[in-house]
C-alpha positions in Angstrom: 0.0 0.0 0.0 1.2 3.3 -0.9 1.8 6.1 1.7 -0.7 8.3 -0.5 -3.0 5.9 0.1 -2.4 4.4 3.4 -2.7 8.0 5.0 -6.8 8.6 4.1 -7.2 4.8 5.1 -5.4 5.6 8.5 -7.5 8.9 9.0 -11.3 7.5 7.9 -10.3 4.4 10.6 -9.0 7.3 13.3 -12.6 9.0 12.5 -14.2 5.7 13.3 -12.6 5.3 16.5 -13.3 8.7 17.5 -17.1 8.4 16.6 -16.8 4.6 19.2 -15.0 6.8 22.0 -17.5 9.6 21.7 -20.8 8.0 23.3 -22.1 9.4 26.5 -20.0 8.0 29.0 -23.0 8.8 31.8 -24.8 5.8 29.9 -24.1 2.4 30.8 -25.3 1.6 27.3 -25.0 3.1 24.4 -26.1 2.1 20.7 -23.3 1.3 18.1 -25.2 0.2 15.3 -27.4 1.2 13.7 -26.6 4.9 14.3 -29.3 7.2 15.5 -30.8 9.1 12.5 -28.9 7.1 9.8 -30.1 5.8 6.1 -29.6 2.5 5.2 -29.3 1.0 2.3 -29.7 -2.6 3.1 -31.8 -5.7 3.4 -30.1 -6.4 6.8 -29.5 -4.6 9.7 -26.9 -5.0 11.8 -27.4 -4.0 16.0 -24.8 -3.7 18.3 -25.3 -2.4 21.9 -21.9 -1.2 23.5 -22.3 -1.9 27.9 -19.3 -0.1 30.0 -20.5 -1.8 33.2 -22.0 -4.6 34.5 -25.4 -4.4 33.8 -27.7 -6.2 32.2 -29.9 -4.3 28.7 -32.8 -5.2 27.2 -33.1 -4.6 23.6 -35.7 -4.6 21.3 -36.4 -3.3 17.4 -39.0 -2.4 16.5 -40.9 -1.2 12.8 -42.6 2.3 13.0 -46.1 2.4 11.6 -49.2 5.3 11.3 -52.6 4.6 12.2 -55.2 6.0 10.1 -59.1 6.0 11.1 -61.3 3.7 8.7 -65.0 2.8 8.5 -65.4 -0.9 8.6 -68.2 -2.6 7.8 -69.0 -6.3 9.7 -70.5 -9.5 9.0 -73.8 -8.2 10.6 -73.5 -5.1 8.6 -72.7 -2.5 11.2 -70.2 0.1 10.9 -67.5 0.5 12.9 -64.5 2.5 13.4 -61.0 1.1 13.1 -57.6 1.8 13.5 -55.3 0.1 10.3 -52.0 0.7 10.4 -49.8 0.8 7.9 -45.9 1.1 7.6 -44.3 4.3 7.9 -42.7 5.2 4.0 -39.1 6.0 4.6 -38.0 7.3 1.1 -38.5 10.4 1.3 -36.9 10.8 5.0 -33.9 12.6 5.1 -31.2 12.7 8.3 -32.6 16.0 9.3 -36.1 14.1 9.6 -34.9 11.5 11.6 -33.0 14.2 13.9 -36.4 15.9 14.3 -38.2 12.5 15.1 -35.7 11.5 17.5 -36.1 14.4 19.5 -39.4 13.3 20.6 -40.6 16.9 20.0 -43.8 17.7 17.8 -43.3 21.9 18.3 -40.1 23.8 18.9 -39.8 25.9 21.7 -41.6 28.9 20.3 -44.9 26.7 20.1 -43.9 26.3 16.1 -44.6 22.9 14.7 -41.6 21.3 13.6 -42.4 19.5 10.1 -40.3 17.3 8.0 -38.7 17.9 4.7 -42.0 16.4 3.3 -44.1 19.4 4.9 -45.9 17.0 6.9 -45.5 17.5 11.0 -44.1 14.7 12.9 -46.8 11.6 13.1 -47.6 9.6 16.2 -46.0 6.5 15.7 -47.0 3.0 16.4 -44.3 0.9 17.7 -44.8 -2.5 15.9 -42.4 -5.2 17.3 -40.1 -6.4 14.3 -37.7 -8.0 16.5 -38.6 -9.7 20.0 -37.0 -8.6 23.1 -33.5 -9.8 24.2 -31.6 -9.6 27.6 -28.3 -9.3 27.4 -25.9 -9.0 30.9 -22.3 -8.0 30.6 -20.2 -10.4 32.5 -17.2 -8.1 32.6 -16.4 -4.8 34.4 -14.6 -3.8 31.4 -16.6 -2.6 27.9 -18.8 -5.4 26.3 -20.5 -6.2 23.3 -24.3 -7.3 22.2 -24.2 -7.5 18.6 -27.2 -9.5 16.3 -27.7 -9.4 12.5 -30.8 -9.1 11.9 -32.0 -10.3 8.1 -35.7 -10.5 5.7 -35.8 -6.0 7.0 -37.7 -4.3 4.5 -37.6 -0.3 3.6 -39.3 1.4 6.4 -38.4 3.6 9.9 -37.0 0.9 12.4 -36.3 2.1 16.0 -33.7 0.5 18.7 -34.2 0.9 21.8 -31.9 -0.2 24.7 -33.0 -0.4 28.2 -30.6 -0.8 31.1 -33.0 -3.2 34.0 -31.4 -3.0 37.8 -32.0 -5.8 39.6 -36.0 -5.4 40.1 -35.9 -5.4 36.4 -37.0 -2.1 37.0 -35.4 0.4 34.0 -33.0 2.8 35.1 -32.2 4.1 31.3 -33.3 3.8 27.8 -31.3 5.0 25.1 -33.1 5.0 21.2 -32.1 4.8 17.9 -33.8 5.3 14.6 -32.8 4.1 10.7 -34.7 5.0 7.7 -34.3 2.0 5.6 -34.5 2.6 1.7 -34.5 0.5 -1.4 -30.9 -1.0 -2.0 -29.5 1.3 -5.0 -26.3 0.6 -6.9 -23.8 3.0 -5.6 -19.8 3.5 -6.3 -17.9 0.7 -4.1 -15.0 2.2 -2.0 -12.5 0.4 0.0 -14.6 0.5 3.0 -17.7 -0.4 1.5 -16.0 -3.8 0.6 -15.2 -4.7 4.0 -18.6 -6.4 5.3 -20.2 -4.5 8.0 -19.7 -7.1 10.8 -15.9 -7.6 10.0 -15.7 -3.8 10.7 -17.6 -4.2 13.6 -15.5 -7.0 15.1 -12.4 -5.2 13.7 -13.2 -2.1 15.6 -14.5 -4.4 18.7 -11.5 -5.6 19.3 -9.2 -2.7 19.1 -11.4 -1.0 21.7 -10.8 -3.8 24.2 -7.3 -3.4 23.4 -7.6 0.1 24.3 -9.4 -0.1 27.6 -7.1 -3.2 28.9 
């Protein structure tokens, strides 16, 4: 490898690193994957919970939908109101959108309501289960790692969410992370993009053990 070449490669891996090393430290977990208000490209998502304590998480993903009011008609004839739900369409969302939905705010602090780049104000969301919970209990006092593939994910807004349980099982944190998900188009392959995602992952893994040793 040339040293014009080798020098970008040894900065974009120091960014990495930097962006692993800069989570909240007042957070016994913190989410590595997906990151919060990314865009995927992908049928496959890839989650990995970082724990800097002993304590146990539970994690769950889940598939944002809308609910929309419908008149439905039953066996016996009556009418009745329903709630169908539908997934939510992520195309259009940009990273700005998912910054706004993260926030968990529907106005800004004037009383303005904040809307996405659609126009449209911020939805209530209904938090469909896409993948069931997991505990996971880090056995070390030392950084650890909860990292799942998960496969068959189609486009739509997917949300993380990480919950540290004390003993009770009561939850003493949650942390949340949301991914637009969007049809898989061909792009330019770089160096990086031909490493798979969980070798970088497990690359990077390890060099942060090696760090905090």
């Amino acid at each position: 490898m040339s040293r014009l070449f080798a020098r970008p490669v040894k900065i974009a891996l120091a960014a990495m690193l930097a962006v692993f090393l800069a989570f909240d430290s007042a957070f016994a977990a913190s989410i590595v994957s997906p990151q919060d208000s990314s865009i995927a490209y992908s049928d496959s998502l890839l989650v990995s919970v970082k724990l800097s304590d002993t304590k146990t998480v539970r994690i769950t993903v889940y598939k944002e939908q809308t609910g929309e009011e419908k008149q439905v008609t039953g066996e016996d004839g009556s009418v009745q109101t329903e709630t169908v739900y539908s997934d939510v369409d992520a195309s259009k969302l940009t990273v700005n959108d998912l910054s706004a939905i993260a926030a968990g705010k529907k106005t800004d602090d004037s009383g303005k309501l904040i809307t996405l780049s659609t126009g449209d104000g911020i939805p209530d969301y209904h938090d469909s289960v896409f993948a069931e919970s997991v505990e996971y209990t880090n056995q070390t006092s030392g950084i650890g790692f909860y990292t799942k593939k998960l496969t068959d994910v189609k486009p739509g807004l997917y949300k993380v969410v990480v919950e540290t349980l004390e003993k009770g099982k009561d939850v003493s944190e949650t942390v949340v992370s949301y991914t637009a998900v969007k049809e898989q188009q061909e792009e330019k392959k770089s160096i990086f993009e031909s490493i798979s995602q969980s070798s970088t992952l497990k690359f990077l893994q390890n060099l942060l053990r090696g760090l905090f040793k």
